[in-house]
mmCIF file of the N, C-alpha and C atoms, coordinates in Angstrom:
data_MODEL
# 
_entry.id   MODEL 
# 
loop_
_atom_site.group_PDB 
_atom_site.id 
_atom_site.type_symbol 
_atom_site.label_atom_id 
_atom_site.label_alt_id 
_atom_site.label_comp_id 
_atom_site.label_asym_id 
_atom_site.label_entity_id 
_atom_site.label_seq_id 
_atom_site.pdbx_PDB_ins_code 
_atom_site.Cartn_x 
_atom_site.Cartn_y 
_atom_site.Cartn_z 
_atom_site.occupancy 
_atom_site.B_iso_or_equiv 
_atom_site.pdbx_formal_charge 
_atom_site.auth_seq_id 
_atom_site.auth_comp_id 
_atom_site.auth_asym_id 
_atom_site.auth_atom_id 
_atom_site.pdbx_PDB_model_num 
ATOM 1   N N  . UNK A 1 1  ? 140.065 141.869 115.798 1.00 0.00 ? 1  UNK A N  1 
ATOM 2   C CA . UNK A 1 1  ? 139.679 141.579 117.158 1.00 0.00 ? 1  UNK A CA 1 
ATOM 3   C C  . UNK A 1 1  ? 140.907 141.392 118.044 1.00 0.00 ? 1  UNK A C  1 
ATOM 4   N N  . UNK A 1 2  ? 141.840 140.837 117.631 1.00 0.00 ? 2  UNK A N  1 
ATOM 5   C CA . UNK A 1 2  ? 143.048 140.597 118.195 1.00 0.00 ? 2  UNK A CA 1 
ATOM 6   C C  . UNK A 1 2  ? 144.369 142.023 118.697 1.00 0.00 ? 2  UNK A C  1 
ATOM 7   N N  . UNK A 1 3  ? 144.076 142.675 117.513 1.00 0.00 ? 3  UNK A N  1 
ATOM 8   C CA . UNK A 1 3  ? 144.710 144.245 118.084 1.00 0.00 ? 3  UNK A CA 1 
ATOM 9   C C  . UNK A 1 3  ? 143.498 144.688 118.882 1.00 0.00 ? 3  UNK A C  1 
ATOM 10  N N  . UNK A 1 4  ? 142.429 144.595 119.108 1.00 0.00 ? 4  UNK A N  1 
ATOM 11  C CA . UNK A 1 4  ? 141.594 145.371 119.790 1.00 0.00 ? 4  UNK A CA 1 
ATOM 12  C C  . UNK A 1 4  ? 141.995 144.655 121.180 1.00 0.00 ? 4  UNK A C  1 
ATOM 13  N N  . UNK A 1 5  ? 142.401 143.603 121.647 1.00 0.00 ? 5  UNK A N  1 
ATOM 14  C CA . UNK A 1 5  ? 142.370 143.056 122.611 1.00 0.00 ? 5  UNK A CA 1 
ATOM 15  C C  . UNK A 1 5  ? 144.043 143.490 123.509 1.00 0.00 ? 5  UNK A C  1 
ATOM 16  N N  . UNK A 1 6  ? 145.264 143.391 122.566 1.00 0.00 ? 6  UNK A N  1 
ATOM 17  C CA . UNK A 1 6  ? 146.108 143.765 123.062 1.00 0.00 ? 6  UNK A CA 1 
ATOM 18  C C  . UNK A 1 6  ? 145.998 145.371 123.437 1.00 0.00 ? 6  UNK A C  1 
ATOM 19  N N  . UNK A 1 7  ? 145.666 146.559 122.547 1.00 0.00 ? 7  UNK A N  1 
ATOM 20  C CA . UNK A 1 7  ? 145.324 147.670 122.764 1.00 0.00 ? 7  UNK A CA 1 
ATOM 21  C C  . UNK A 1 7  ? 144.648 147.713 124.177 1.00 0.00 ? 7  UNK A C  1 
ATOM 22  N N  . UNK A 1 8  ? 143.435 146.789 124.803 1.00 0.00 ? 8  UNK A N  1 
ATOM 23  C CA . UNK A 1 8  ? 143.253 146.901 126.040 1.00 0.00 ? 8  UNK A CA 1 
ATOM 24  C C  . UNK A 1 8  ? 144.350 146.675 127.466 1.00 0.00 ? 8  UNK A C  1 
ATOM 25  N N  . UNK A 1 9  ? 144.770 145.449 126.721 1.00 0.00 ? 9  UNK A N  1 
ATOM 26  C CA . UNK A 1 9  ? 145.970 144.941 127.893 1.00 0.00 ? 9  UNK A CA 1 
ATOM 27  C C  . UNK A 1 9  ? 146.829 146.150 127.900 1.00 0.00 ? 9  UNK A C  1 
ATOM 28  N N  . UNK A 1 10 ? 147.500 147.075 126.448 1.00 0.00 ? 10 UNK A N  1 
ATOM 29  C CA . UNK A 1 10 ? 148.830 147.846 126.463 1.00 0.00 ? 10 UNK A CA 1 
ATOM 30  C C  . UNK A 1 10 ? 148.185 149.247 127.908 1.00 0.00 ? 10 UNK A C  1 
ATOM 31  N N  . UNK A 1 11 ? 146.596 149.278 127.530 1.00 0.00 ? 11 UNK A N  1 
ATOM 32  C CA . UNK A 1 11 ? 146.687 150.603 128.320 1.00 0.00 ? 11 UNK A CA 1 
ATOM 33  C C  . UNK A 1 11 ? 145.817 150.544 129.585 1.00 0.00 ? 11 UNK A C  1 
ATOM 34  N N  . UNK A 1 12 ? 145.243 148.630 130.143 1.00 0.00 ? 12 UNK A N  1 
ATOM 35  C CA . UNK A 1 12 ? 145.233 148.500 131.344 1.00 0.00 ? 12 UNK A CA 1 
ATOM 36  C C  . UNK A 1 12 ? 146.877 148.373 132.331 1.00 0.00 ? 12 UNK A C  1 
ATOM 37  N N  . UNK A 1 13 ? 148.091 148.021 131.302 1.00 0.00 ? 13 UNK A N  1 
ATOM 38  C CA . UNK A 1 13 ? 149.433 148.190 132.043 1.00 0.00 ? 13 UNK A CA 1 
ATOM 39  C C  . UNK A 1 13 ? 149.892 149.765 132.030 1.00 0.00 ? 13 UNK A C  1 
ATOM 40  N N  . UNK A 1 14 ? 149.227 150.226 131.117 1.00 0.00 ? 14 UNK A N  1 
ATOM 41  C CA . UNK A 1 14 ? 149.701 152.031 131.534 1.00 0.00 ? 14 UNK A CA 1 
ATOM 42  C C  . UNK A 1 14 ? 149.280 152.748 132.296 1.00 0.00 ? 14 UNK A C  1 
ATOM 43  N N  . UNK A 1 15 ? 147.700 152.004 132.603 1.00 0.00 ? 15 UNK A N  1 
ATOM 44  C CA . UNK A 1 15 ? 147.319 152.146 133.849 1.00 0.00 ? 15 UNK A CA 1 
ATOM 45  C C  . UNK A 1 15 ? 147.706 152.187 135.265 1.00 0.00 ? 15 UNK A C  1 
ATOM 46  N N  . UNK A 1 16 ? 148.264 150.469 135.268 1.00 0.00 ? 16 UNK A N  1 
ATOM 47  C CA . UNK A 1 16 ? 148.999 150.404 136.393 1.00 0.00 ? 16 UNK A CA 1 
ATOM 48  C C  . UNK A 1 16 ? 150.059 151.076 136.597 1.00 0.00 ? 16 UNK A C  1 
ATOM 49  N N  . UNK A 1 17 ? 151.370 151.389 135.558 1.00 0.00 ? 17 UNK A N  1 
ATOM 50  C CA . UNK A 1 17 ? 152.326 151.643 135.675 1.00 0.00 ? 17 UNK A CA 1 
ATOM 51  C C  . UNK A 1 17 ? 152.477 153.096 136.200 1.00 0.00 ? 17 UNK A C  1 
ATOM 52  N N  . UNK A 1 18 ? 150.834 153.759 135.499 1.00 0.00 ? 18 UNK A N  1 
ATOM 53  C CA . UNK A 1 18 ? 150.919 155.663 135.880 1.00 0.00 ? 18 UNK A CA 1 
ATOM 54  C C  . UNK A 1 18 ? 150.638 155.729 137.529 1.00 0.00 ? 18 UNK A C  1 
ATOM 55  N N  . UNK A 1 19 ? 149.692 154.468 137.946 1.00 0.00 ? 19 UNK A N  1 
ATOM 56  C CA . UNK A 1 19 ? 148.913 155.014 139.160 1.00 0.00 ? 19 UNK A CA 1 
ATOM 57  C C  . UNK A 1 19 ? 150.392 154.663 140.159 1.00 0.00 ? 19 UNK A C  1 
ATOM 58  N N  . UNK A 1 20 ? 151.394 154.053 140.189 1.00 0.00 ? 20 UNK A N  1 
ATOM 59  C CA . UNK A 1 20 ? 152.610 153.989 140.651 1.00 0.00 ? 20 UNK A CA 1 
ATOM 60  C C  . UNK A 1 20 ? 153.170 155.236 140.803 1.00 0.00 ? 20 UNK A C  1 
ATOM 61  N N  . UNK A 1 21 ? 153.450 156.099 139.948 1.00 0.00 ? 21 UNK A N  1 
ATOM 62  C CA . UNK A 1 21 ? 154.007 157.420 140.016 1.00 0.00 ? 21 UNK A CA 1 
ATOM 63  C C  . UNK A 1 21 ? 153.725 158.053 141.364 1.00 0.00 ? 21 UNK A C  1 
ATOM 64  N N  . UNK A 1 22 ? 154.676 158.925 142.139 1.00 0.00 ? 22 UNK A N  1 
ATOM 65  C CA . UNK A 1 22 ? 154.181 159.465 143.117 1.00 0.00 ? 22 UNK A CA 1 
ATOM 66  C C  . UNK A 1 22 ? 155.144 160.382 143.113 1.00 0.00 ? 22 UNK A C  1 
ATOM 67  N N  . UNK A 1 23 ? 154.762 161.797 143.315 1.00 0.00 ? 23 UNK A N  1 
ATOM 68  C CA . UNK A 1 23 ? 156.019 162.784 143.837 1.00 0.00 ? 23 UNK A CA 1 
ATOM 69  C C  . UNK A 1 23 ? 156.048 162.964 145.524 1.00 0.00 ? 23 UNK A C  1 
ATOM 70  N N  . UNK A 1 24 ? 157.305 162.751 145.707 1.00 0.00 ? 24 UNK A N  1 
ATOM 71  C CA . UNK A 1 24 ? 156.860 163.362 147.773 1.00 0.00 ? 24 UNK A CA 1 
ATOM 72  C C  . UNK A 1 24 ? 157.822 164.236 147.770 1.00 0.00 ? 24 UNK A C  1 
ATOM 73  N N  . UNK A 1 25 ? 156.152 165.542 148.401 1.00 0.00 ? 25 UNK A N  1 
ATOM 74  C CA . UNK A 1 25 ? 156.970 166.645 149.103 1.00 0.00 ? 25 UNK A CA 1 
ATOM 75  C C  . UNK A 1 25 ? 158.149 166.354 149.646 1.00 0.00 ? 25 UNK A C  1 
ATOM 76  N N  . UNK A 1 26 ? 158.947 167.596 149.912 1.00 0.00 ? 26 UNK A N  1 
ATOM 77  C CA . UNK A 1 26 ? 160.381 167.681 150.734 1.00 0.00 ? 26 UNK A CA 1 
ATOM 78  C C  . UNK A 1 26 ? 159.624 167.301 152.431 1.00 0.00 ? 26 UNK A C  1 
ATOM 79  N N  . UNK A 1 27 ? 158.727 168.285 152.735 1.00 0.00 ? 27 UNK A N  1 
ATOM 80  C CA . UNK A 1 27 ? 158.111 167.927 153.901 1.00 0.00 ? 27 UNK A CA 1 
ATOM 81  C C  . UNK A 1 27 ? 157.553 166.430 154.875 1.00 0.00 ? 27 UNK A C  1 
ATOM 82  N N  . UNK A 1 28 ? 157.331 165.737 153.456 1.00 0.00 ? 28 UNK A N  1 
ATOM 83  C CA . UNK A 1 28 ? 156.883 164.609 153.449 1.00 0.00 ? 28 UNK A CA 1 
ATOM 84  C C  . UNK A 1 28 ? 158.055 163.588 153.581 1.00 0.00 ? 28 UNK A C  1 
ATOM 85  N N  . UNK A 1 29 ? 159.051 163.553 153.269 1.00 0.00 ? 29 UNK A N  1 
ATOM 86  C CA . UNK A 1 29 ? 160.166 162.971 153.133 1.00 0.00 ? 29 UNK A CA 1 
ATOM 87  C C  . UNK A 1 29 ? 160.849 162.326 154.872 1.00 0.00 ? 29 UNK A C  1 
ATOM 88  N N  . UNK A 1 30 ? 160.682 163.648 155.739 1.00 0.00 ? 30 UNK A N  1 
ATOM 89  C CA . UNK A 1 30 ? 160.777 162.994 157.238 1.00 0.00 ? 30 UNK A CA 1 
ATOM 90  C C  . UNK A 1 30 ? 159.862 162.216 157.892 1.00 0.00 ? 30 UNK A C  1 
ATOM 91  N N  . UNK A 1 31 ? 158.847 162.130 157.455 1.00 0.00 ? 31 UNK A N  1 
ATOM 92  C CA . UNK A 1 31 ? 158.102 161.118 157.659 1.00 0.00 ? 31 UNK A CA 1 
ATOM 93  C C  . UNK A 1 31 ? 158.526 159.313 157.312 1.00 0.00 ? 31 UNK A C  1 
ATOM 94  N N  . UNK A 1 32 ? 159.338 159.799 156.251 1.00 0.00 ? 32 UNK A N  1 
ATOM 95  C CA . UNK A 1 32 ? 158.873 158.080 154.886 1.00 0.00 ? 32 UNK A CA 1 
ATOM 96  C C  . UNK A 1 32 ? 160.101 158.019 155.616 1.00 0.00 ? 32 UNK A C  1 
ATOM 97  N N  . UNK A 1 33 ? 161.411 158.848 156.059 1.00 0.00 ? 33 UNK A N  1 
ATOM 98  C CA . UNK A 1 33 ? 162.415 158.515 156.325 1.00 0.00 ? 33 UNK A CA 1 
ATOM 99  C C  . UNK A 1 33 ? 162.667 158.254 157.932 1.00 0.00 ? 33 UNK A C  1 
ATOM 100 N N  . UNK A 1 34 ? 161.745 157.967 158.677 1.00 0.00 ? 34 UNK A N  1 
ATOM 101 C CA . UNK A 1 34 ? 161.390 157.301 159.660 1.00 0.00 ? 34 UNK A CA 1 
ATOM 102 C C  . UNK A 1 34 ? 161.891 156.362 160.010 1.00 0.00 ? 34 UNK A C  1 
ATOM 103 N N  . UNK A 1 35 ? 162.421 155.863 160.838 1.00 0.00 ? 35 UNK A N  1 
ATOM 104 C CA . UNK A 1 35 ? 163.037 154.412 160.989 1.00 0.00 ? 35 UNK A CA 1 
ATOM 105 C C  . UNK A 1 35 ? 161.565 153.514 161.322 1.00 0.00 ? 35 UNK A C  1 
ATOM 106 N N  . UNK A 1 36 ? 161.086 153.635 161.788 1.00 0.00 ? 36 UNK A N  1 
ATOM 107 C CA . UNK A 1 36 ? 159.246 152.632 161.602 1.00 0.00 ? 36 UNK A CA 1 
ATOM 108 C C  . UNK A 1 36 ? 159.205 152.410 160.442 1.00 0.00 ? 36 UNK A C  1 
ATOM 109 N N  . UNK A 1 37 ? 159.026 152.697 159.420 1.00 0.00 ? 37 UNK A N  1 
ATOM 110 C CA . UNK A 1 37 ? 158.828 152.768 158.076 1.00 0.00 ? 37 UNK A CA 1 
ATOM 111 C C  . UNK A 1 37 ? 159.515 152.017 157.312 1.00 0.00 ? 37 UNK A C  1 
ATOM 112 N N  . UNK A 1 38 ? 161.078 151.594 157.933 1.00 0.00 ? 38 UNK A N  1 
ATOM 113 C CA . UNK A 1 38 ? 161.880 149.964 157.332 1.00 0.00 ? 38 UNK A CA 1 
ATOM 114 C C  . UNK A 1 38 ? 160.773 149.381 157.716 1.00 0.00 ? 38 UNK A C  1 
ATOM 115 N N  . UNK A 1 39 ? 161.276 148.126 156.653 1.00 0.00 ? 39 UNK A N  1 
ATOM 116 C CA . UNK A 1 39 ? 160.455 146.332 156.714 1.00 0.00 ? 39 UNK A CA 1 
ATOM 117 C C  . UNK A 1 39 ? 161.479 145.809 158.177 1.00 0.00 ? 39 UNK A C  1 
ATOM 118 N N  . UNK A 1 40 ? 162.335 146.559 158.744 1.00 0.00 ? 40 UNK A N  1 
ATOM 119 C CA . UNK A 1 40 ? 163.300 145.643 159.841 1.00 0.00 ? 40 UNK A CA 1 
ATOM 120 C C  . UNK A 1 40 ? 162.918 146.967 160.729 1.00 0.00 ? 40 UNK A C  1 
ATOM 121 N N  . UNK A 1 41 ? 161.674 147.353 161.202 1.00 0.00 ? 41 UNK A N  1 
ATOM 122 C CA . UNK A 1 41 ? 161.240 148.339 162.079 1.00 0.00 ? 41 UNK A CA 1 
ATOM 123 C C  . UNK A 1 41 ? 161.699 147.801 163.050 1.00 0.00 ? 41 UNK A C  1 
ATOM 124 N N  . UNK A 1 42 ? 161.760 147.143 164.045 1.00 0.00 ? 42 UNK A N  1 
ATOM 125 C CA . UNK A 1 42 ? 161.952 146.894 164.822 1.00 0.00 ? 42 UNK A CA 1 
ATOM 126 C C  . UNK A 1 42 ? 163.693 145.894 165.292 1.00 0.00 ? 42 UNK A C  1 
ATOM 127 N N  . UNK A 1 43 ? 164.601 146.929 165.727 1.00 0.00 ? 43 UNK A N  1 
ATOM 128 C CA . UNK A 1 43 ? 166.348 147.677 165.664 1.00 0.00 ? 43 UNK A CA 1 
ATOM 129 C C  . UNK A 1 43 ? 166.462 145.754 166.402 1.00 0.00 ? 43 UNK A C  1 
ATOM 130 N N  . UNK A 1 44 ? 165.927 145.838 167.678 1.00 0.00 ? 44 UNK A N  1 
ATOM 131 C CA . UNK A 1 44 ? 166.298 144.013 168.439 1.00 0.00 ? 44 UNK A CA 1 
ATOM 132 C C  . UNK A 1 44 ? 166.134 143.203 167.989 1.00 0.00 ? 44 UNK A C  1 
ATOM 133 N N  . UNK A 1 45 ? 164.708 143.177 167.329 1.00 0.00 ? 45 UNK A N  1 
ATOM 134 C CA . UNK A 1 45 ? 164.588 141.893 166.640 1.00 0.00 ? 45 UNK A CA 1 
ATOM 135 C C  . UNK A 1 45 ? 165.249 141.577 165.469 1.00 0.00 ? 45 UNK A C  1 
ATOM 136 N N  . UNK A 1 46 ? 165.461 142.690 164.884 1.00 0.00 ? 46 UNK A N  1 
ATOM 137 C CA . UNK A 1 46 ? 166.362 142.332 163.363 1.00 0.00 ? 46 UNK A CA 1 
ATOM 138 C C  . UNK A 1 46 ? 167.846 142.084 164.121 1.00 0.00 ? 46 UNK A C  1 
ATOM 139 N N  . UNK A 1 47 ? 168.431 142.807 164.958 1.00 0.00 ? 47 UNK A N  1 
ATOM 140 C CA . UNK A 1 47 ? 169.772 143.178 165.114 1.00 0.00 ? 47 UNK A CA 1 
ATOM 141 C C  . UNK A 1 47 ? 169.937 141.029 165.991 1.00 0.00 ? 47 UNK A C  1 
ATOM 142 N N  . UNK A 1 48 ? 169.139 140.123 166.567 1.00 0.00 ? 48 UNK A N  1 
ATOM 143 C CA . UNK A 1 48 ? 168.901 138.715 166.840 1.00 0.00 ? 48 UNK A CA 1 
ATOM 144 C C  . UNK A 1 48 ? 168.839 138.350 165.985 1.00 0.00 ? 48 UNK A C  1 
ATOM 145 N N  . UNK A 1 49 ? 168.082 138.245 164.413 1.00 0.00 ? 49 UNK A N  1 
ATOM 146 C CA . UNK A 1 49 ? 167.780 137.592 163.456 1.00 0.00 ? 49 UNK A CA 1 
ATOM 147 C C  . UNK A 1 49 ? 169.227 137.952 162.503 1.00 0.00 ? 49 UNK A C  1 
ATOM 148 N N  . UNK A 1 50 ? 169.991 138.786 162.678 1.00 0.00 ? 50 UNK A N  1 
ATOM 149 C CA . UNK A 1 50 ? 171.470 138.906 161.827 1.00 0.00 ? 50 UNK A CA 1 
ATOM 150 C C  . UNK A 1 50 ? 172.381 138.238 162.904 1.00 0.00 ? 50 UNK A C  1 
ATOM 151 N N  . UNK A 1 51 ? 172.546 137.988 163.556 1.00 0.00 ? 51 UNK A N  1 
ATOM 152 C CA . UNK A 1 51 ? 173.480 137.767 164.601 1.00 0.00 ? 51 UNK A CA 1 
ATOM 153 C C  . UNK A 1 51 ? 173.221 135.791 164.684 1.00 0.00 ? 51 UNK A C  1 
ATOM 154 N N  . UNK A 1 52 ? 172.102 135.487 164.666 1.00 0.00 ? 52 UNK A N  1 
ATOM 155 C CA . UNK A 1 52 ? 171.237 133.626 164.360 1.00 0.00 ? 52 UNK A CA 1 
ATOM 156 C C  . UNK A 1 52 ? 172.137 133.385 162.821 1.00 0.00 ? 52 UNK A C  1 
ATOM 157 N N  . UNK A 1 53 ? 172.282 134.653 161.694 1.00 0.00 ? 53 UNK A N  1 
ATOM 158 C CA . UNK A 1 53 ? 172.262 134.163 160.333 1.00 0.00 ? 53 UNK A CA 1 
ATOM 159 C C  . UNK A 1 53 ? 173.808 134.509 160.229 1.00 0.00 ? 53 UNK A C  1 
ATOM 160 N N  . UNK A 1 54 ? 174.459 135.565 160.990 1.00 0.00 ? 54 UNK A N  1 
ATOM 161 C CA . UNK A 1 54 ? 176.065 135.410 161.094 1.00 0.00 ? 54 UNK A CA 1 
ATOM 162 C C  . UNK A 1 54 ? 176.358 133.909 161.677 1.00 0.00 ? 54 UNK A C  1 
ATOM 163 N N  . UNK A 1 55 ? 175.981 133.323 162.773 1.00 0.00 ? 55 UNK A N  1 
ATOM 164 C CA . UNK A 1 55 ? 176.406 131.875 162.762 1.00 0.00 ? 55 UNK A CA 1 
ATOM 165 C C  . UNK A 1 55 ? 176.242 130.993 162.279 1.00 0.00 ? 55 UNK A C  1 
ATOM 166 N N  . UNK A 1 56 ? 175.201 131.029 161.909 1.00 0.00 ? 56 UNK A N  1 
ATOM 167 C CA . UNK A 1 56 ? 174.956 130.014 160.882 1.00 0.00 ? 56 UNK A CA 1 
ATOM 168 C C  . UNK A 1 56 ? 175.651 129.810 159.822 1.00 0.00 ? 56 UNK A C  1 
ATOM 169 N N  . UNK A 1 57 ? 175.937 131.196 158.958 1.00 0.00 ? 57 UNK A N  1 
ATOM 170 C CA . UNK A 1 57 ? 176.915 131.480 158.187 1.00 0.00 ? 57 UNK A CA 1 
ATOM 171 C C  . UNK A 1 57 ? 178.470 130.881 158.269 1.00 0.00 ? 57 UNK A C  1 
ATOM 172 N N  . UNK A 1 58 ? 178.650 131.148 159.997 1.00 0.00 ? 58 UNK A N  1 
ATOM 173 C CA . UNK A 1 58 ? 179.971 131.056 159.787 1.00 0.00 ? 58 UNK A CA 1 
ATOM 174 C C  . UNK A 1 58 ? 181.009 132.410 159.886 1.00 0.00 ? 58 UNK A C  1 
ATOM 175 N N  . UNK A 1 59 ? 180.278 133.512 159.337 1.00 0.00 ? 59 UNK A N  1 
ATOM 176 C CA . UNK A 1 59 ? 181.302 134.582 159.175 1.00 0.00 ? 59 UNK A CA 1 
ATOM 177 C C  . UNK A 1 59 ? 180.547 135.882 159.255 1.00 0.00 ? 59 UNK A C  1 
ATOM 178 N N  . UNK A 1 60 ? 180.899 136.963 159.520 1.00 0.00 ? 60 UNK A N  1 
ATOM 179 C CA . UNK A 1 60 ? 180.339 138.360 159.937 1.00 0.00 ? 60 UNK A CA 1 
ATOM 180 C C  . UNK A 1 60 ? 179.555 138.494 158.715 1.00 0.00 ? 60 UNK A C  1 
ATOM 181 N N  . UNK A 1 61 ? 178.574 139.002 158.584 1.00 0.00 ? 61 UNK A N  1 
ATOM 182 C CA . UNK A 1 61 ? 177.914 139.574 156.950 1.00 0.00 ? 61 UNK A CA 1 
ATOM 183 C C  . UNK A 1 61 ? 177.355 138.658 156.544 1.00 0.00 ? 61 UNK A C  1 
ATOM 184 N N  . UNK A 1 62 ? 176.833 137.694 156.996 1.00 0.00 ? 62 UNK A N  1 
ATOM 185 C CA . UNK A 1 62 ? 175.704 136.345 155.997 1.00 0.00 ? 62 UNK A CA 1 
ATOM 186 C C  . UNK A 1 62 ? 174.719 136.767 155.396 1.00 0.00 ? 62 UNK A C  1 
ATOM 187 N N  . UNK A 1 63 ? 174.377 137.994 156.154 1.00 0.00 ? 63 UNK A N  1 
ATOM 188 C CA . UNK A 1 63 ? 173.015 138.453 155.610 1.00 0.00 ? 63 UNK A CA 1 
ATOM 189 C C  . UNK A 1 63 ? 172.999 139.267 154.156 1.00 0.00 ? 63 UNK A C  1 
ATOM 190 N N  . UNK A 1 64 ? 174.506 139.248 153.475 1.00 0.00 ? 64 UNK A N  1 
ATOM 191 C CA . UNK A 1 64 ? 174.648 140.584 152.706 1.00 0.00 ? 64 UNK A CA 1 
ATOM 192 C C  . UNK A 1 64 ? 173.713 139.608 151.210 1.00 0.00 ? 64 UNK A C  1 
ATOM 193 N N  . UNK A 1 65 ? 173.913 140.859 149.941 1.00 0.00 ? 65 UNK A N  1 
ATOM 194 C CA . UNK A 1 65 ? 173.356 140.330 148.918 1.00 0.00 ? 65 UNK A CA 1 
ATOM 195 C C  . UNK A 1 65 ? 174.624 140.112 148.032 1.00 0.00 ? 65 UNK A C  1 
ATOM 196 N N  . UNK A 1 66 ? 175.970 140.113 148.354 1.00 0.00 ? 66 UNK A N  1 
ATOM 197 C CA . UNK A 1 66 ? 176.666 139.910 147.323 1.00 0.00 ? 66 UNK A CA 1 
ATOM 198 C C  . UNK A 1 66 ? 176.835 138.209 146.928 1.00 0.00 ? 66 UNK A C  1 
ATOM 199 N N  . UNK A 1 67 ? 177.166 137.466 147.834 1.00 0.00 ? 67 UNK A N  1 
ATOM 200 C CA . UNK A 1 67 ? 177.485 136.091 147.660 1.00 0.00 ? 67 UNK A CA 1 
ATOM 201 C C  . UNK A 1 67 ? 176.618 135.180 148.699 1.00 0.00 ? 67 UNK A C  1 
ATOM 202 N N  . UNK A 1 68 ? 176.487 133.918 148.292 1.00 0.00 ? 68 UNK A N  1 
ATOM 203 C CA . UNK A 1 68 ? 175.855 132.841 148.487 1.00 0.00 ? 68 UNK A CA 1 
ATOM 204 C C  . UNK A 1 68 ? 176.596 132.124 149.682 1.00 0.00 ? 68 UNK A C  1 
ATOM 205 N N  . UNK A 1 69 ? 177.845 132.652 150.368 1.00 0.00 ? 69 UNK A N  1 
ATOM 206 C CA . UNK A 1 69 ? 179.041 131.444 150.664 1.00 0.00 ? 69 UNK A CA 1 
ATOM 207 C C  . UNK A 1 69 ? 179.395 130.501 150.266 1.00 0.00 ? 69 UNK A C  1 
ATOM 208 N N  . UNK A 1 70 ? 179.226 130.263 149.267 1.00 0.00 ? 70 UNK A N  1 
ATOM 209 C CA . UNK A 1 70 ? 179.588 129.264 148.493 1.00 0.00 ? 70 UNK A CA 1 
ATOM 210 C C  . UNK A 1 70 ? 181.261 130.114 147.784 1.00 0.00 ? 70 UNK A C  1 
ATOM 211 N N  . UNK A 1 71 ? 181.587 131.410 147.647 1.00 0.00 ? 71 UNK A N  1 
ATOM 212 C CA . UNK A 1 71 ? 182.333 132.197 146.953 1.00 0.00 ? 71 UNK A CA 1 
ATOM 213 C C  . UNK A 1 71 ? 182.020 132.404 145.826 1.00 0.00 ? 71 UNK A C  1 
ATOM 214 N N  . UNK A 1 72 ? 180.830 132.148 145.485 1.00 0.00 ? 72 UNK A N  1 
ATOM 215 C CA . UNK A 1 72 ? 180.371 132.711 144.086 1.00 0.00 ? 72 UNK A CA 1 
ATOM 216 C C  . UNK A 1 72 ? 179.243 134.441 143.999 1.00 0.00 ? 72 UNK A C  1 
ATOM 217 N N  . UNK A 1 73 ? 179.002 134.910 142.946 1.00 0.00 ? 73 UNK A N  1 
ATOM 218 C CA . UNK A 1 73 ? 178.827 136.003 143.493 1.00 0.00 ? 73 UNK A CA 1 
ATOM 219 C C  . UNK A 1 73 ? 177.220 136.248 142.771 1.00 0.00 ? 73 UNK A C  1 
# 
């Protein structure tokens, strides 16, 4: 009963993992590559919300993903 149960879980996650797959046309590609289509669609409001988190920071780039300011990485 117990392999019968993981056997469901292994191929409700192969499930999920296949329905993820997607090929995009070449055609399709100027679309997705849209500037609307960033999560920071909108150029003012993000370009205010980096400029609030550079001072706060202290220093140009607060917003990056390498370090914490702390100098650790």
């Amino acid at each position: 009963m117990e392999g019968h149960k993981l056997a469901q879980v292994l191929l409700a996650t192969l499930l999920v993992f296949a329905a993820g797959c997607v090929t995009v046309k070449p055609q399709q590609r100027s679309v997705l590559a849209d500037p609307i289509m960033q999560f920071e669609g909108d150029p003012q409001a993000s370009a205010q919300l980096r400029h609030a988190i550079d001072n706060r920071e202290g220093s140009y780039g607060g917003g990056g993903v390498a370090g914490g300011g702390c100098g650790c990485n």
